[in-house]
VEXFI-856998 format. One line per 5 residues: their letters; for each residue x, y, z of C-alpha. Coordinates in steps of 0.05 Angstrom, whole numbers, m for minus. Layout:
<rs>
A = X,Y,Z; ... .
</rs>
This chain:
<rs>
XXXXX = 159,m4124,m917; 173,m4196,m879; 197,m4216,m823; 263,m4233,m845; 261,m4160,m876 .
XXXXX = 251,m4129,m800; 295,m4168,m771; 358,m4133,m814; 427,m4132,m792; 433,m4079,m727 .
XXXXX = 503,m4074,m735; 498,m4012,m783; 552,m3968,m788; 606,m3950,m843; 663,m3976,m797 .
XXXXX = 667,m4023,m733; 682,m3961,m679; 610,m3934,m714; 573,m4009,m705; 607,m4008,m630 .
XXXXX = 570,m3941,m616; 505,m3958,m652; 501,m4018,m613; 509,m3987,m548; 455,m3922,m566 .
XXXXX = 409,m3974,m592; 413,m4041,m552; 445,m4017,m488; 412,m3962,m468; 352,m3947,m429 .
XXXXX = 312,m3888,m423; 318,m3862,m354; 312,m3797,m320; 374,m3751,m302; 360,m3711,m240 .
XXXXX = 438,m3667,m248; 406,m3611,m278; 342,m3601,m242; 393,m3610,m171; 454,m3567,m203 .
XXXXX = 395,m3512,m223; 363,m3521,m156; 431,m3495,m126; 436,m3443,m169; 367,m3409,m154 .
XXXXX = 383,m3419,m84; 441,m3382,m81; 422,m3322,m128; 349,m3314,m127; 326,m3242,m114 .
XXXXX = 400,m3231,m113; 401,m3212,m193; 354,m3189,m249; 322,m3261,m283; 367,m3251,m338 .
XXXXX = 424,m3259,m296; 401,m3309,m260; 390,m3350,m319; 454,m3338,m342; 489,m3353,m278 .
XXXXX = 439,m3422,m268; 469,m3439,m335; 540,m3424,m316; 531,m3464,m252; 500,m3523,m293 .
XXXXX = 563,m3527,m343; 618,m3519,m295; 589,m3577,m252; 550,m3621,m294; 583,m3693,m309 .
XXXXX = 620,m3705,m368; 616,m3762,m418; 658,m3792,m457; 647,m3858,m495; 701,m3905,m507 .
XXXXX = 720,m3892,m588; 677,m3836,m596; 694,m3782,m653; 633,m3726,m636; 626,m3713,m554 .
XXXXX = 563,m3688,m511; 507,m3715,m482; 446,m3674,m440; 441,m3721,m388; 498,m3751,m343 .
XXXXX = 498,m3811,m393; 469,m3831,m466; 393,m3838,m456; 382,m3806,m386; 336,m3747,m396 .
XXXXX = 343,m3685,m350; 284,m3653,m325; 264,m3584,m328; 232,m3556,m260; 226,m3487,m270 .
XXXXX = 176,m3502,m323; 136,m3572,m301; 150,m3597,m225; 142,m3665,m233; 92,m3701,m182 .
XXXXX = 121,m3766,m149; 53,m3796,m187; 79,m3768,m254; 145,m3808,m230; 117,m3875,m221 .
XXXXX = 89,m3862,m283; 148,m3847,m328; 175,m3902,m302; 120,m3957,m303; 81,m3945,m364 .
XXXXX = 92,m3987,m423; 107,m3942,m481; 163,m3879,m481; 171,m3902,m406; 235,m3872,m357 .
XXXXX = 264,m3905,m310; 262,m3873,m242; 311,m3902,m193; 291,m3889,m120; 352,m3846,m106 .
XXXXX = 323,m3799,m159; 249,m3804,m126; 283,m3783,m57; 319,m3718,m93; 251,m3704,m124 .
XXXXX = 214,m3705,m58; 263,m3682,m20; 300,m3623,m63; 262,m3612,m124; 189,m3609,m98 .
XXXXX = 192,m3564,m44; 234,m3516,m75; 199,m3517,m145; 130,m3539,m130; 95,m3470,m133 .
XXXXX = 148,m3432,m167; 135,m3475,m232; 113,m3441,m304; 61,m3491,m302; 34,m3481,m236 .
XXXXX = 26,m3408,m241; m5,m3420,m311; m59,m3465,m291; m71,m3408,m228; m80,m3351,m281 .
XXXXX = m119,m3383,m348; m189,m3367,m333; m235,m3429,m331; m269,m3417,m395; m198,m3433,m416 .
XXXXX = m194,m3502,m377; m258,m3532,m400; m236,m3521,m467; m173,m3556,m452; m203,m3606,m408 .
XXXXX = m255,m3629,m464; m206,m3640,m526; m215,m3576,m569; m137,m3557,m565; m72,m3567,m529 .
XXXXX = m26,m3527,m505; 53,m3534,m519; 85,m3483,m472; 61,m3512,m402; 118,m3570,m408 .
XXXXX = 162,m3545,m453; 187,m3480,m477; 195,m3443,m538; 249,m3450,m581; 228,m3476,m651 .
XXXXX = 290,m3455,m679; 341,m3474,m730; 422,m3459,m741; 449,m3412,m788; 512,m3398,m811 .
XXXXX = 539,m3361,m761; 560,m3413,m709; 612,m3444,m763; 642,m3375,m776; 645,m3342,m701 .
XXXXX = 665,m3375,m634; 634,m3359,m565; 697,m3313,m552; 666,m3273,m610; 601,m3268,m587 .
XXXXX = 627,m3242,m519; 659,m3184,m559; 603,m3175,m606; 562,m3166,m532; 612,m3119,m507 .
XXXXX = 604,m3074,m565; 531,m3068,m555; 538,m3058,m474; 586,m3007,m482; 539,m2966,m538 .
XXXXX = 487,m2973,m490; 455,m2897,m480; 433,m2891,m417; 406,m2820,m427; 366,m2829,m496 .
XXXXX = 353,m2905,m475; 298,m2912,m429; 301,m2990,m436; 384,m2985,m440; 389,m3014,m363 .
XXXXX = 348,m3074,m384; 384,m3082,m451; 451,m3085,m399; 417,m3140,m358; 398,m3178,m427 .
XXXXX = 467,m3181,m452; 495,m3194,m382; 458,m3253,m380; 488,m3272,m457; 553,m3257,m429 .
XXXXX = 541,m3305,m383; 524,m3360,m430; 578,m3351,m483; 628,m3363,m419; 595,m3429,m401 .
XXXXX = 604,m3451,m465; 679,m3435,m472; 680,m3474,m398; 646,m3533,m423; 689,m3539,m488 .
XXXXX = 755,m3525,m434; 724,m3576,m383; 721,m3634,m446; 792,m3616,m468; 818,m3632,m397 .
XXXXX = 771,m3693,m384; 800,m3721,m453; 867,m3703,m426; 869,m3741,m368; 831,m3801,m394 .
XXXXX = 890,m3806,m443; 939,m3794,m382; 913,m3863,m356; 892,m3897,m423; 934,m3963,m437 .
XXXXX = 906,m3971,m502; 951,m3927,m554; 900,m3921,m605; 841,m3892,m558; 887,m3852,m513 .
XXXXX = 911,m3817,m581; 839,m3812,m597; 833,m3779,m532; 890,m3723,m550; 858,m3711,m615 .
XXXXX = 788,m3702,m581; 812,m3654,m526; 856,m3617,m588; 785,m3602,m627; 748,m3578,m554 .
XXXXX = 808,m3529,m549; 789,m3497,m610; 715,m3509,m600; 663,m3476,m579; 715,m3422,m561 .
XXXXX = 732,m3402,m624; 700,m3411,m695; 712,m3483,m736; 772,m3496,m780; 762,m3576,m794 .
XXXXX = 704,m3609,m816; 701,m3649,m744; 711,m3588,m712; 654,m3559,m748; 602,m3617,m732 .
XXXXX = 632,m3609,m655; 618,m3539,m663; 537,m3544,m668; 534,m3604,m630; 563,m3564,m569 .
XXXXX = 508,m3513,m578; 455,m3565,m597; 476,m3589,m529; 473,m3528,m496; 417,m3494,m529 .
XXXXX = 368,m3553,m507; 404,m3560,m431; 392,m3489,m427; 313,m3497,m436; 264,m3558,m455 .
XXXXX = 246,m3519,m516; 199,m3551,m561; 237,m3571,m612; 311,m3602,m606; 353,m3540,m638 .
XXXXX = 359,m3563,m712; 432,m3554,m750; 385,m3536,m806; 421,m3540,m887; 476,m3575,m854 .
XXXXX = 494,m3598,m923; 517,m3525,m937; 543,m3507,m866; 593,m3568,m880; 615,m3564,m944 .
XXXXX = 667,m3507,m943; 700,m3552,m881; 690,m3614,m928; 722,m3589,m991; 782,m3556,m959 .
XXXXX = 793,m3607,m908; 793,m3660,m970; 840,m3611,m1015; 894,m3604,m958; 890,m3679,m943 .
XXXXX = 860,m3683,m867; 801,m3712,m893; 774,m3771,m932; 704,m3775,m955; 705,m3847,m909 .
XXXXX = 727,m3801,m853; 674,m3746,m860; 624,m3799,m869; 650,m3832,m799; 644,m3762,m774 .
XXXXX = 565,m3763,m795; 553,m3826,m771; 585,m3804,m703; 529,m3747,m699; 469,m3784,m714 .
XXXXX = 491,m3831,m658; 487,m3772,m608; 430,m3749,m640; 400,m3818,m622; 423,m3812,m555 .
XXXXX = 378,m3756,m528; 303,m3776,m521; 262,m3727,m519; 247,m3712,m438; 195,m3740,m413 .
XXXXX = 117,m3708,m414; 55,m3733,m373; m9,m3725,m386; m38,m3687,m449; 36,m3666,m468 .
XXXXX = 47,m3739,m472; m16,m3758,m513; m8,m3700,m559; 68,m3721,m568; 85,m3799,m541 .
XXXXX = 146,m3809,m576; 223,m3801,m545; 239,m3765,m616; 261,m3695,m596; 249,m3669,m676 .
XXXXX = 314,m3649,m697; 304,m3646,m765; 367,m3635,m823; 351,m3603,m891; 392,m3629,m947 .
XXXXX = 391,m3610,m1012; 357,m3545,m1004; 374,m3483,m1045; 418,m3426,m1030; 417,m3356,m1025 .
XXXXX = 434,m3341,m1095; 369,m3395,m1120; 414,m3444,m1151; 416,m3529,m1126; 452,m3535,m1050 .
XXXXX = 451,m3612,m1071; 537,m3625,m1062; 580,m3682,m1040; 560,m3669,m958; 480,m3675,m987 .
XXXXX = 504,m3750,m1018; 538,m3774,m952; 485,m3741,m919; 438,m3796,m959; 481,m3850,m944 .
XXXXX = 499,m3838,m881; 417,m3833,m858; 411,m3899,m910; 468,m3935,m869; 441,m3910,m790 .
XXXXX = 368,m3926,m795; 369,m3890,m734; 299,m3861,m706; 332,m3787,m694; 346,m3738,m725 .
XXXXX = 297,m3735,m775; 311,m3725,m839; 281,m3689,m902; 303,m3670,m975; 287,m3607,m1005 .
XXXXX = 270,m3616,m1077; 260,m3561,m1133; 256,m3553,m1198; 332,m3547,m1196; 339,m3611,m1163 .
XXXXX = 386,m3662,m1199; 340,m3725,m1213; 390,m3772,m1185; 384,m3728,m1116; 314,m3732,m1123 .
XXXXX = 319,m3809,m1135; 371,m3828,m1086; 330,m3807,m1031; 270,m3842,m1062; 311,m3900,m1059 .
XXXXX = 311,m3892,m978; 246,m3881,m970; 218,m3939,m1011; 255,m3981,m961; 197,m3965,m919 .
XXXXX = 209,m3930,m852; 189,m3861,m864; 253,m3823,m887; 264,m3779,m916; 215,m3727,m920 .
XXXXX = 205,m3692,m978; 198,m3609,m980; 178,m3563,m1044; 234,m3511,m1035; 204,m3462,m1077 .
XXXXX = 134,m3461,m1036; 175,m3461,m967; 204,m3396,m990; 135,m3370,m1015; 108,m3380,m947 .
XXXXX = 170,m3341,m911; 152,m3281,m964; 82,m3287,m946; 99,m3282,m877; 129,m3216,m887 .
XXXXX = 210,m3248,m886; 256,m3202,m936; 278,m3249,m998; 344,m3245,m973; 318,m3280,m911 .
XXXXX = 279,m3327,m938; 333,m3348,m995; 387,m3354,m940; 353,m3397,m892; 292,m3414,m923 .
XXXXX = 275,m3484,m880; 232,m3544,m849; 244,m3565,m774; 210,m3607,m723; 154,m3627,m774 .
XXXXX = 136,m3597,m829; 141,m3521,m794; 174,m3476,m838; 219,m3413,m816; 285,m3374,m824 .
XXXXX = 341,m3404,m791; 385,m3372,m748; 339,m3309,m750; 265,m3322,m714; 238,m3351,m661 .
XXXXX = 173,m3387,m694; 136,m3418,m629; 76,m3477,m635; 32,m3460,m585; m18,m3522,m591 .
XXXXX = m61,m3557,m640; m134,m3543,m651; m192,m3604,m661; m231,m3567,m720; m278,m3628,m724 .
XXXXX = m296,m3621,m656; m316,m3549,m653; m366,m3574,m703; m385,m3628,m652; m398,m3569,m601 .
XXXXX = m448,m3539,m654; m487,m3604,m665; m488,m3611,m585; m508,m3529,m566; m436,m3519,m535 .
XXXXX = m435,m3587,m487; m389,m3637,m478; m400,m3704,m481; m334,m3726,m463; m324,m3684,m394 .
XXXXX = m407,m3662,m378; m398,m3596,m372; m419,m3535,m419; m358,m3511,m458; m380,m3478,m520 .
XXXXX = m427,m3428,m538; m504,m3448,m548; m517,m3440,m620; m593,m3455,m622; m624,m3523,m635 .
XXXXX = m585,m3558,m703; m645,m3588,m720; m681,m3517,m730; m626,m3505,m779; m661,m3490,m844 .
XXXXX = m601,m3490,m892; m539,m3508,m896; m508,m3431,m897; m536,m3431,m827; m503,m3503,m809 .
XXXXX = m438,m3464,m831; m445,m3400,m797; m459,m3429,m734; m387,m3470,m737; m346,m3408,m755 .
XXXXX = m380,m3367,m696; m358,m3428,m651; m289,m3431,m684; m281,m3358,m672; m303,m3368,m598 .
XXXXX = m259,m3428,m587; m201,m3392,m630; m209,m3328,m578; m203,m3363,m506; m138,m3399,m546 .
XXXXX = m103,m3342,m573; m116,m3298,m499; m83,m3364,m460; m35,m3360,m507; m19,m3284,m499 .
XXXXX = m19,m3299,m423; 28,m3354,m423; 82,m3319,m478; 77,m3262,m431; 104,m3303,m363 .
XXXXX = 159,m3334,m415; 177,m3253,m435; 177,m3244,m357; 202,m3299,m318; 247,m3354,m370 .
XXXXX = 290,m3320,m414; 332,m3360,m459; 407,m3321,m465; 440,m3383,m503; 383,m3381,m546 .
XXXXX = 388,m3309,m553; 465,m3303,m574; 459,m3350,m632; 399,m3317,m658; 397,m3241,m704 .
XXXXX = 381,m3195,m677; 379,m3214,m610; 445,m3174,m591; 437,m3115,m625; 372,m3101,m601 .
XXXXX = 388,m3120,m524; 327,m3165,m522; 315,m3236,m504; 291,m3293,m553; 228,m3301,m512 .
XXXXX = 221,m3238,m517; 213,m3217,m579; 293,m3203,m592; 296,m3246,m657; 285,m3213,m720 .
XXXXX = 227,m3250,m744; 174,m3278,m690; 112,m3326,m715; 61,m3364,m666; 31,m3420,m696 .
XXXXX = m31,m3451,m686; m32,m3528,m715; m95,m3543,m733; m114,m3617,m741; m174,m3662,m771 .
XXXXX = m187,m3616,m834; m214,m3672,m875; m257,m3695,m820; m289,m3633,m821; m307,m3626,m895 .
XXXXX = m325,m3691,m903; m377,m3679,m844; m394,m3610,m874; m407,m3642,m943; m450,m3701,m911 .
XXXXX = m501,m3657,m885; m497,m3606,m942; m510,m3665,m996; m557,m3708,m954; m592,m3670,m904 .
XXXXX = m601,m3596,m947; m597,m3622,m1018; m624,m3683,m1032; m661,m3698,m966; m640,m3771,m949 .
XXXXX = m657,m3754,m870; m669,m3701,m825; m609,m3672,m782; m653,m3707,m727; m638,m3767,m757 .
XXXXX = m568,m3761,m775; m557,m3729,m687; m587,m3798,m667; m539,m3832,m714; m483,m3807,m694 .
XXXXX = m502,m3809,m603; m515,m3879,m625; m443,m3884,m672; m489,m3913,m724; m506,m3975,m682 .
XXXXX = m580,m3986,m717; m570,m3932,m761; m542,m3974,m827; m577,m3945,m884; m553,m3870,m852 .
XXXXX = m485,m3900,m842; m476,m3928,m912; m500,m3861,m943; m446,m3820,m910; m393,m3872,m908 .
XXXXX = m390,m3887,m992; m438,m3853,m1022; m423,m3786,m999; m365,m3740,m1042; m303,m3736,m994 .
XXXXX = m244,m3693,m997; m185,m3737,m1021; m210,m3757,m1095; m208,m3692,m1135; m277,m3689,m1127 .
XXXXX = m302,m3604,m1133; m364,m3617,m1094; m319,m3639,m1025; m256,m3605,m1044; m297,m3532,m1044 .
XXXXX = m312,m3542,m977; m248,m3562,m955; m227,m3496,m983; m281,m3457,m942; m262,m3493,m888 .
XXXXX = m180,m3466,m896; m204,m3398,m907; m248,m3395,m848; m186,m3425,m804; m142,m3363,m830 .
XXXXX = m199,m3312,m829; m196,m3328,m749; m133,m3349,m730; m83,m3319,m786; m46,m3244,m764 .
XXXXX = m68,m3244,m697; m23,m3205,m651; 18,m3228,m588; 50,m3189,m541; 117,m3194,m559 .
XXXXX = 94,m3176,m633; 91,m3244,m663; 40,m3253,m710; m3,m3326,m703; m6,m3373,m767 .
XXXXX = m51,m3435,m788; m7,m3495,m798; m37,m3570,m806; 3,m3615,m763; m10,m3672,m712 .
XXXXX = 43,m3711,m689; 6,m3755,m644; m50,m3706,m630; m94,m3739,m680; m104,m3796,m638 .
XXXXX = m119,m3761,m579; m176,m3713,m601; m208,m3771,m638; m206,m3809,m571; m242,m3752,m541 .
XXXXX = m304,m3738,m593; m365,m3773,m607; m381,m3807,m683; m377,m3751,m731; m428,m3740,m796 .
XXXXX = m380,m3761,m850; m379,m3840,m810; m318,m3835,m773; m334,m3869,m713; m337,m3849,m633 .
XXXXX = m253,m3853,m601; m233,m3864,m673; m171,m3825,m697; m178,m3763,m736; m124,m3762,m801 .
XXXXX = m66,m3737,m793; m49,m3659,m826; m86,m3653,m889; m85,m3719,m910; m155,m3757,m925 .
XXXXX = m195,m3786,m881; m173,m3864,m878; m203,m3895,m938; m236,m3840,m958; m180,m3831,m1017 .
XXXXX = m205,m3881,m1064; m185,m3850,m1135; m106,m3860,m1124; m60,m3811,m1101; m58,m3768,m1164 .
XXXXX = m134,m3741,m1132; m107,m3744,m1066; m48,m3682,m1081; m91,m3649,m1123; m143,m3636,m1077 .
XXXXX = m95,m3627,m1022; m64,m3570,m1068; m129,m3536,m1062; m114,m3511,m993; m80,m3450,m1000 .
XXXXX = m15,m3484,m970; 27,m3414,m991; m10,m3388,m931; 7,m3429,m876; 70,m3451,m839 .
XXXXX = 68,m3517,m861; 20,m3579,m890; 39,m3646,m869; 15,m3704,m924; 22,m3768,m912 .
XXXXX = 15,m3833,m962; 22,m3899,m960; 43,m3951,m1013; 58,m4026,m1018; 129,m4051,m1033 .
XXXXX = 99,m4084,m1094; 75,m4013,m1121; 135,m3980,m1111; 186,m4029,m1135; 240,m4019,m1198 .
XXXXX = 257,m3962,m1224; 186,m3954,m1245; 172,m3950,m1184; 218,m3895,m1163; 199,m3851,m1231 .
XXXXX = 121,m3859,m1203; 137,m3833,m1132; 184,m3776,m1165; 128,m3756,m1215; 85,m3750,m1157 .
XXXXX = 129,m3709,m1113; 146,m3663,m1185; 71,m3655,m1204; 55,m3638,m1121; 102,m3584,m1118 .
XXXXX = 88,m3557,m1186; 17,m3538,m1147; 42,m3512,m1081; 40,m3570,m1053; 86,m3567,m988 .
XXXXX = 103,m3638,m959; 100,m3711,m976; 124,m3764,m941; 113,m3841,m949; 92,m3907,m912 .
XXXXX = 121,m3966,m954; 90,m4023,m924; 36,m4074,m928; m27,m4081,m881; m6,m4153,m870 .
XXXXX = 67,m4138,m842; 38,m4085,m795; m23,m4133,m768; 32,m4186,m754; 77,m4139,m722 .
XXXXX = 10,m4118,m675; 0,m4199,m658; 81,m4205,m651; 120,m4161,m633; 178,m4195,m614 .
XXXXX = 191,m4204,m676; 189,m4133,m714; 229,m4091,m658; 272,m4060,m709; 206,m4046,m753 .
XXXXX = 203,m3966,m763; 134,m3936,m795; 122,m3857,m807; 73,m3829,m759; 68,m3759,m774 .
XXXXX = 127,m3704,m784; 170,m3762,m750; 184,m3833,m758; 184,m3879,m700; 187,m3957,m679 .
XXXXX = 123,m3985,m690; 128,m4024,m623; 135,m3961,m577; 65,m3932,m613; 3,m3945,m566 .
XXXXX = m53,m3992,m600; m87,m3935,m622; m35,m3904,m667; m17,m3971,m693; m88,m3975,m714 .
XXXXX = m97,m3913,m747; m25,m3927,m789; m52,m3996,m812; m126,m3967,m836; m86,m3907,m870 .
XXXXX = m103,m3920,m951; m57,m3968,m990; m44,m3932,m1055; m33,m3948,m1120; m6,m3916,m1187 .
X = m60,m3967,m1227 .
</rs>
């Protein structure tokens, strides 16, 4: 890519009201914090705290929120609703992280995903928010109650832990907001209050406060959809323009039927989930953004009818799109401090769309929405939402080669997802087929789960490598001083390599245990103290069964654990099986002092590990049977664990920006990697470890049982010149066919050059429209710290030679 190439035209958009819009989400805007919601909610716990059961007063807290909250509505807009006061203005959420004045000056002075804090909003902080919110916070009580085995754990790098800024909620759409209105989930509540059996029941009183709370919910909905039609309304009463003010009649004419009452357009469908997108992620910060899910299939009954009776043109549905991922754009992710932030510094809120995926019968979803969808992601170039492909053997090739099309253009999208293994894994994790057919999907990442029907929930990611790091140190530290794992004995007393291994799974099992009981404690203050009614509603079988998402209302409930630096790990694990047990280059004294010293003197030790060692990433048995051990052992400990709300904990291998962090916070490792260097990202090889092409590299990766996790993120990276031509595209779509023909789960690309991205480190003025894949997500390579901009440019340049 040059220069010229990143700086590309930024007025994108199908027609000049899109390019207006674009313009103003992606030059006019700033990221800024949004203090409504955290004031409006304030209010609301004032006035009925201790007054009514927590379900209620969520729902009521909600209620007050939507009936008060500013409206906004931009000049020429098609698709309305921001969660801030304005585009790019990020509420906060108190109940669950009170923000210090420190973590303000923060937000709004640091360099990279920065918010600006305006000094009104630091004297409603200190004034209003603080005192009130201070020790009632999630956050606070949670770092009261985790024991302190717990916190040095934490403290020192060997996980993080999701649910302390924001909440559950990894969740997709279904179907069933398209075909019901909020008016018919009040009556679908209703029913189940007035079944209730308060004689065979013993939970029937609680069920009654549940659904309350839903009730609750579905009525600030309808008022928010009301509130729009009558701000549109009188806009249009004062609008001297004739075109927008009969813009403005047609907008308030769609928020009468919507979110009311179920979708009868295409636009009115789109409106439809972004209401509740809208809603769903006011409600709660839940981690991630609510996905629309196949919205390819949601859309196209509304498409092909709307198109047969003449309201619609496929120009006008593709305006519609275009509309969406605008206000998808314009709702950063809110802002995180501290580890949340290192283990996630990016404004993307991972909203991901599924297109192209199949449906419930097994046959292609690819249709006419899936091609606009293309385009319209093509045209946009727009950071959010993310996008992905589903491909399966029942993909059309020209599906399949469109979107390769995309992502050779070289910023990161789309995805691509094996269909066939995503609803392998849902079987595997005990969903019916029906369930899995029906809503079989990928959000945030790579994370796969049933859409509209379970509440799948991250929980953190582990640093596998540096549990190891714990066994070659006897349980301490370096990075924080302090004793934090168990004391395995002396590593040098080691006399085999069995030993070497059995001493890392006793300290994963360790580390694994003081994880999964902080994780029990924390779901159980969600169950108790932050239900999620919203959430609830749009989610089977949360209604029938009187119970909240957090809960354990949903039909299907999954905890994942994201495990990251697999390769790492092998490759260390093969280093000192090869060299150390086998054919006795040095003693593990030797190789300790190596690594304290990050092979500073240690060359010849260095060398041996670095490239003459077998590494995972090359089709290579020797490494690649390790790596397997190594997946085993992280299921053997972490996979079917219980939680109390009857979830059951899964291994997935995902980063997002994690990778860089836990490398930061670990000393050299055996396999060369050096001290603060980042570990790879999901499975994918250690950088430059993958030297036999990338044929090796998904063929090893396959050897990870991938069927048994929740999702493998693998990333490559490829020159322009290697991709180019329609050669080009057939190499990258034999790659993705032969991948998925062995399980494999993901793929995504990097199309760029080492060159471009050193030039865009020395000048970035000049490459601020440059977009790179990081992990599950794409973002700008200028808002990635120095670190992550490293790790992309030393990831392995393939080639199909």
């Amino acid at each position: 890519m040059t220069k010229s190439a990143t700086a590309e035209r930024t007025r994108r958009g199908s027609t000049e009201r899109i390019r207006r819009l674009r313009e103003i989400s992606t030059k006019k805007c700033k990221p800024s914090i949004s203090m409504e919601r955290a004031v409006l909610l304030t209010e609301a716990y004032k006035m009925y705290e201790g007054k009514f059961s927590t379900p209620v007063l969520r729902g009521l807290a909600f209620k007050h929120i939507m009936k008060n909250r500013t409206l906004y509505i931009e000049k020429g807009a098609i698709i309305i609703g921001e969660k801030g006061h304005k585009p790019w203005a990020a509420p906060t959420f108190p109940e669950l992280c009170c923000h210090t004045m420190e973590d303000f000056d923060n937000m709004n002075n640091r360099e990279k995903v920065f918010f600006k804090v305006s000094e009104e909003d630091k004297r409603i902080q200190k004034e209003v928010i603080i005192p009130y919110w201070k020790n009632r916070a999630l956050m606070t009580r949670m770092n009261k109650l985790l024991p302190d085995e717990w916190h040095k754990l934490f403290d020192a790098g060997l996980y993080t832990e999701f649910l302390m800024q924001r909440g559950p909620g990894h969740t997709v759409a279904d179907g069933k907001i398209y075909r019901k209105g909020y008016a018919d989930f009040i009556e679908d509540i209703q029913y189940e209050v007035d079944h209730l059996d308060y004689n065979k029941d013993v939970n029937a009183l609680n069920k009654k406060e549940e659904l309350e709370g839903m009730k609750l919910v579905c009525e600030s909905m309808i008022i928010f959809g009301e509130r729009y039609a009558a701000k549109a309304r009188a806009l249009a009463a004062a609008e001297n323009d004739p075109q927008w003010k009969k813009e403005l009649l047609e907008l308030a004419e769609v928020c009468d039927v919507v979110p009311k009452h179920a979708p009868q357009t295409f636009r009115q469908a789109v409106q439809m989930y972004w209401f509740t997108h809208i809603g769903v992620t006011v409600e709660m910060n839940n981690w991630d953004a609510y996905s629309p899910g196949k919205l390819d299939q949601h859309l196209e009954p509304f498409y092909e009818k709307d198109i047969e009776e003449g309201r619609l043109t496929r120009e006008g549905a593709r305006e519609i799109l275009e509309n969406l991922w605008i206000q998808f754009n314009n709702q950063p992710a809110p802002p995180k401090v501290g580890i949340t932030l290192k283990e996630s510094a990016t404004y993307t809120d991972f909203c991901n769309i599924n297109t192209g995926a199949l449906r419930p019968d097994g046959t292609t979803g690819v249709n006419e929405v899936s091609y606009l969808i293309l385009e319209v992601m093509d045209e946009m170039k727009l950071l959010q939402p993310s996008s992905n492909v589903q491909i399966s053997r029942k993909t059309p090739e020209k599906f399949l080669r469109d979107a390769l099309k995309i992502s050779r253009k070289g910023w990161g999208q789309p995805a691509f997802y094996n269909s066939e293994a995503i609803i392998q894994e849902l079987l595997f994790l005990g969903k019916s087929i029906d369930d899995a057919r029906e809503s079989g999907i990928a959000s945030g990442c790579v994370e796969t789960g049933t859409a509209g029907k379970e509440a799948y929930v991250l929980t953190g990611y582990l640093n596998i490598p540096k549990i190891f790091e714990l066994v070659l140190n006897r349980g301490f530290d370096s990075y924080t001083q302090k004793q934090v794992g168990l004391d395995l004995g002396d590593p040098r007393d080691f006399k085999s390599y069995e030993e070497v291994y059995d001493a890392f799974y006793k300290q994963l099992e360790y580390v694994v245990n003081v994880k999964i009981a902080g994780n029990n404690l924390i779901e159980r203050m969600y169950m108790e103290h932050m239900p999620v009614p919203l959430l609830s509603v749009i989610t089977d079988d949360c209604i029938k069964s009187g119970v909240d998402y957090n809960a354990g209302g949903a039909r299907y409930n999954t905890s994942y654990i994201q495990c990251v630096g697999i390769a790492t790990i092998t490759d260390s694990l093969v280093a000192i099986k090869k060299n150390i047990f086998e054919d006795e280059k040095f003693s593990m004294n030797e190789l300790l002092k190596a690594c304290k010293a990050d092979f500073k003197g240690y060359d010849e030790i260095f060398e041996t590990v670095y490239n003459h060692t077998p590494k995972y990433g090359n089709d290579d048995d020797y490494a690649d049977d390790i790596l397997k051990d190594v997946s085993q052992s992280l299921q053997d400990a972490i996979a079917g664990r219980t939680t109390p709300k009857g979830s059951r904990t899964v291994v997935e291998f995902l980063p997002t920006t994690c990778h860089v962090y836990f490398g930061q916070v670990m000393e050299a490792s055996p396999n060369g990697r050096h001290a603060g260097i980042s570990l790879p990202d999901g499975i994918s090889p250690e950088k430059g470890a993958d030297r036999n092409g990338p044929t090796a590299v998904v063929k090893s990766a396959s050897k990870i049982d991938q069927l048994k996790t929740g999702g493998a993120l693998l990333n490559q990276k490829f020159t322009p010149a290697v991709v180019q031509g329609e050669e080009g595209i057939s190499n990258l779509a034999a790659l993705i066919r032969s991948y998925f023909a062995i399980d494999g789960h993901h793929i995504q690309f990097n199309v760029i050059d080492r060159k471009t991205l050193l030039d865009a480190q020395k000048h970035p003025e000049e490459y601020e429209n440059l977009i790179v894949r990081v992990a599950g997500y794409s973002d700008y390579f200028n808002n990635l710290d120095r670190a992550l901009q490293d790790e992309i440019i030393n990831r392995t340049e393939q080639s199909f030679a």
